[in-house]
C-alpha positions as CSV (number, residue, x, y, z in Angstrom):
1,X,0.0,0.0,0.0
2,X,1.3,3.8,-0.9
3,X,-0.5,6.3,0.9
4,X,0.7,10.2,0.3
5,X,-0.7,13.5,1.4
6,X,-1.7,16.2,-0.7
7,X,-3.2,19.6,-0.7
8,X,-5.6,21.2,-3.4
9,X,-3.6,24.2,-4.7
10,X,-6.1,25.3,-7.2
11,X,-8.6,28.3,-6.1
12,X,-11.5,26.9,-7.5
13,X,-11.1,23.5,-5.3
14,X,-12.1,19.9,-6.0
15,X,-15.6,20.8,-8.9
16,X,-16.7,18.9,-11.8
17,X,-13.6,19.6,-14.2
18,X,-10.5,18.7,-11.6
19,X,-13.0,15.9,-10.5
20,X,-13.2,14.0,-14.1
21,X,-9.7,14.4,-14.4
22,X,-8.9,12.7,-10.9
23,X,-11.3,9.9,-11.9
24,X,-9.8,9.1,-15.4
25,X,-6.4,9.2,-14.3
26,X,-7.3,6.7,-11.1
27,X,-9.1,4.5,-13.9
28,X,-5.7,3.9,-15.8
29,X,-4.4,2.3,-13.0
30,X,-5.3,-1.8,-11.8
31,X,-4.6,-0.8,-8.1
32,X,-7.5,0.2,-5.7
33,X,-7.3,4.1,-5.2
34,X,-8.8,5.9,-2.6
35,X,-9.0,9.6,-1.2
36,X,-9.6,10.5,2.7
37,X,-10.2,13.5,3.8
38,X,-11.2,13.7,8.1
39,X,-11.6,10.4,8.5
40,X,-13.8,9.9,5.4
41,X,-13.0,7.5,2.4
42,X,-13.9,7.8,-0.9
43,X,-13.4,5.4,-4.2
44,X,-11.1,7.5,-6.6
45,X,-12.7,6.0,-9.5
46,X,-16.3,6.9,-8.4
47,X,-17.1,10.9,-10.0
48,X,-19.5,11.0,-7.3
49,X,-17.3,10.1,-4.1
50,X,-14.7,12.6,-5.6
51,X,-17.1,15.4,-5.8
52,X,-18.4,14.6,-2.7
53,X,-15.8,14.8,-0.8
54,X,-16.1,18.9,-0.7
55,X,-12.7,19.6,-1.2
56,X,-11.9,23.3,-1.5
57,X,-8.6,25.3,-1.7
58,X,-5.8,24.3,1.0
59,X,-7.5,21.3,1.8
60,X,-5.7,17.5,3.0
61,X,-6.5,14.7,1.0
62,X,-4.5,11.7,1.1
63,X,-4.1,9.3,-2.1
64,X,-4.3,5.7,-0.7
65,X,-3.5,3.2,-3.4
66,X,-3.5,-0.5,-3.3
67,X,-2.0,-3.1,-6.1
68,X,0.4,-3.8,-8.9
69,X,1.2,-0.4,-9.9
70,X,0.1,1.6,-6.7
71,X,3.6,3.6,-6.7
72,X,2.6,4.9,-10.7
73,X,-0.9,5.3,-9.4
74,X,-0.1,8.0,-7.1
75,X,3.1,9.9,-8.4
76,X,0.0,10.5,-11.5
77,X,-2.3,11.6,-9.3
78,X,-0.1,13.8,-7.0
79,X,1.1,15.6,-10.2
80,X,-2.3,16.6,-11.2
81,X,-2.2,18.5,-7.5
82,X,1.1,20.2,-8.4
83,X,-0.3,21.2,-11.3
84,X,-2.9,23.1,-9.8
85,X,-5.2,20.8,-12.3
86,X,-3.8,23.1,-15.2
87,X,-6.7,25.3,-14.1
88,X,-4.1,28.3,-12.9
């Protein structure tokens, strides 16, 4: 299991857009992924547990991933965080 901690960079937060792009990255990957954020646990390839999640600017979230190619699975995901989701 690799399990890293990240923090939304972008103004606009965790909407729709940043969502997606969380989602289809997570679905390239075998490996379970998951995001928690206070003590709550959401699928990373469910739109709808992303969204959910209510994740605005400067907020936690830590990428839990599980499986063959967990390591690949997060360094993805924790770039599209440095990257502000290209949105800035």
């Amino acid at each position: 299991m690799r399990e890293l901690t990240v923090t939304v960079q972008n103004r606009a937060g965790i909407h729709a857009r940043p969502a997606a792009l969380l989602v289809q990255t997570a679905g390239k990957f075998r490996s379970s992924i998951y995001f928690e954020k206070n003590n709550e646990r959401v699928n990373g390839k469910s739109i709808m547990g992303v969204i959910t999640l209510g994740a605005v600017y400067n907020t936690s979230i830590k990428i839990v991933a599980e499986g063959v190619d967990e390591e690949e699975a997060v360094n993805a995901i924790a770039e599209l965080f440095n990257n502000k989701f290209q949105e800035e």
